[in-house]
C-alpha positions, 0 to 999 in steps of 0.5 A: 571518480573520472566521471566527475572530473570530467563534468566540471571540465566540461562546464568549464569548458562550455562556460569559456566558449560561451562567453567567447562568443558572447564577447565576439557577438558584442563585438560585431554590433556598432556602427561597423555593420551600417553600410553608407547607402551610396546613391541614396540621394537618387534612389531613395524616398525624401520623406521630409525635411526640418530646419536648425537655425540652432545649428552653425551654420543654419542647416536644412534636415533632410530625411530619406528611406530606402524604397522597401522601408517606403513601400511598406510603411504603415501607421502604428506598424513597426519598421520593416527589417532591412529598413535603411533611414537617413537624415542628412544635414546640409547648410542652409543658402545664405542670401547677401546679409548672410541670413538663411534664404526661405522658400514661399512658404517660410522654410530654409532653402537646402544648399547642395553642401552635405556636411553629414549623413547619419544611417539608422538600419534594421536588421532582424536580431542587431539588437540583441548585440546591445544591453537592454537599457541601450538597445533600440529594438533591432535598430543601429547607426552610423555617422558618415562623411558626405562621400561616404567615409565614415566618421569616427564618432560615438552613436551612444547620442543616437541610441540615447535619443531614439530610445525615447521613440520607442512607441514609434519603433525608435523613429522620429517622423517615419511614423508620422510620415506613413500615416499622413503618406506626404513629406513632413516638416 
């Protein structure tokens, strides 16, 4: 009769571990496990770049990868894990009527005023830390300050958004970009 006390204890038992360390997985995803990538503004690839003049101020989108993800970006192949993408929103140059400046070819002008750095990394097994309605294959995200602080914001928007990009590994101009091999705008 012991024999079949213990069993269901031990059920039990297994049944709390599990769950804890279901509960302490789940804890571990968010933003918390993005580090902000310090000199990435040196030592990363811009591979493009989008104006907002939706945006107040106007800002100038700037895109960057870290050298690996670059290096091996192929069309129609997903990210590489360990691929670090950013995409930084600096204010646009004002000219004297307050209007954005252009470039010769029509596009805002980037000031060297960062108003926010937004990470998306990839790691092997991130992933499974989020519900499969939510989860962006193995991708997470983090919004920092321009000196790398980082901000005390819901990424739910970033996964929401990316989420739609699926086809393209949940990214929305890398793809694009390793196909043409030349900055997007």
């Amino acid at each position: 009769m012991k024999p079949a006390l213990r069993k269901p204890a031990v059920i039990a038992a297994f049944t709390v571990a599990f769950g804890v360390a279901a509960v302490t997985f789940r804890a571990m995803a968010g933003p918390e496990r993005v580090e902000f990538p310090v000199g990435y503004q040196q030592k990363f690839v811009v591979f493009g770049a989008t104006d907002r003049p939706d945006r107040k101020p106007a800002q100038v989108r700037v895109f960057y990868a870290n050298p690996e993800a670059a290096a091996a970006a192929r069309a129609d192949q997903p990210v590489p894990d360990g691929a670090v993408l950013i995409m930084e929103d600096r204010k646009a140059k004002l000219g004297a009527a307050g209007n954005p400046e252009k470039d010769a070819t029509g596009r805002f002008i980037a000031s060297d005023d960062v108003l926010a750095v937004f990470v998306q990394e990839k790691r092997r097994g991130w992933g499974e830390a989020y519900p499969a309605n939510v989860r962006n294959g193995d991708w997470d995200y983090a919004v920092f300050q321009p000196g790398g602080a980082r901000r005390d914001v819901s990424t739910a928007g970033c996964f929401s958004c990316h989420l739609k990009r699926a086809p393209t590994d949940y990214t929305f101009i890398f793809q694009r970009w390793a196909i043409d091999g030349k900055p997007t705008n």
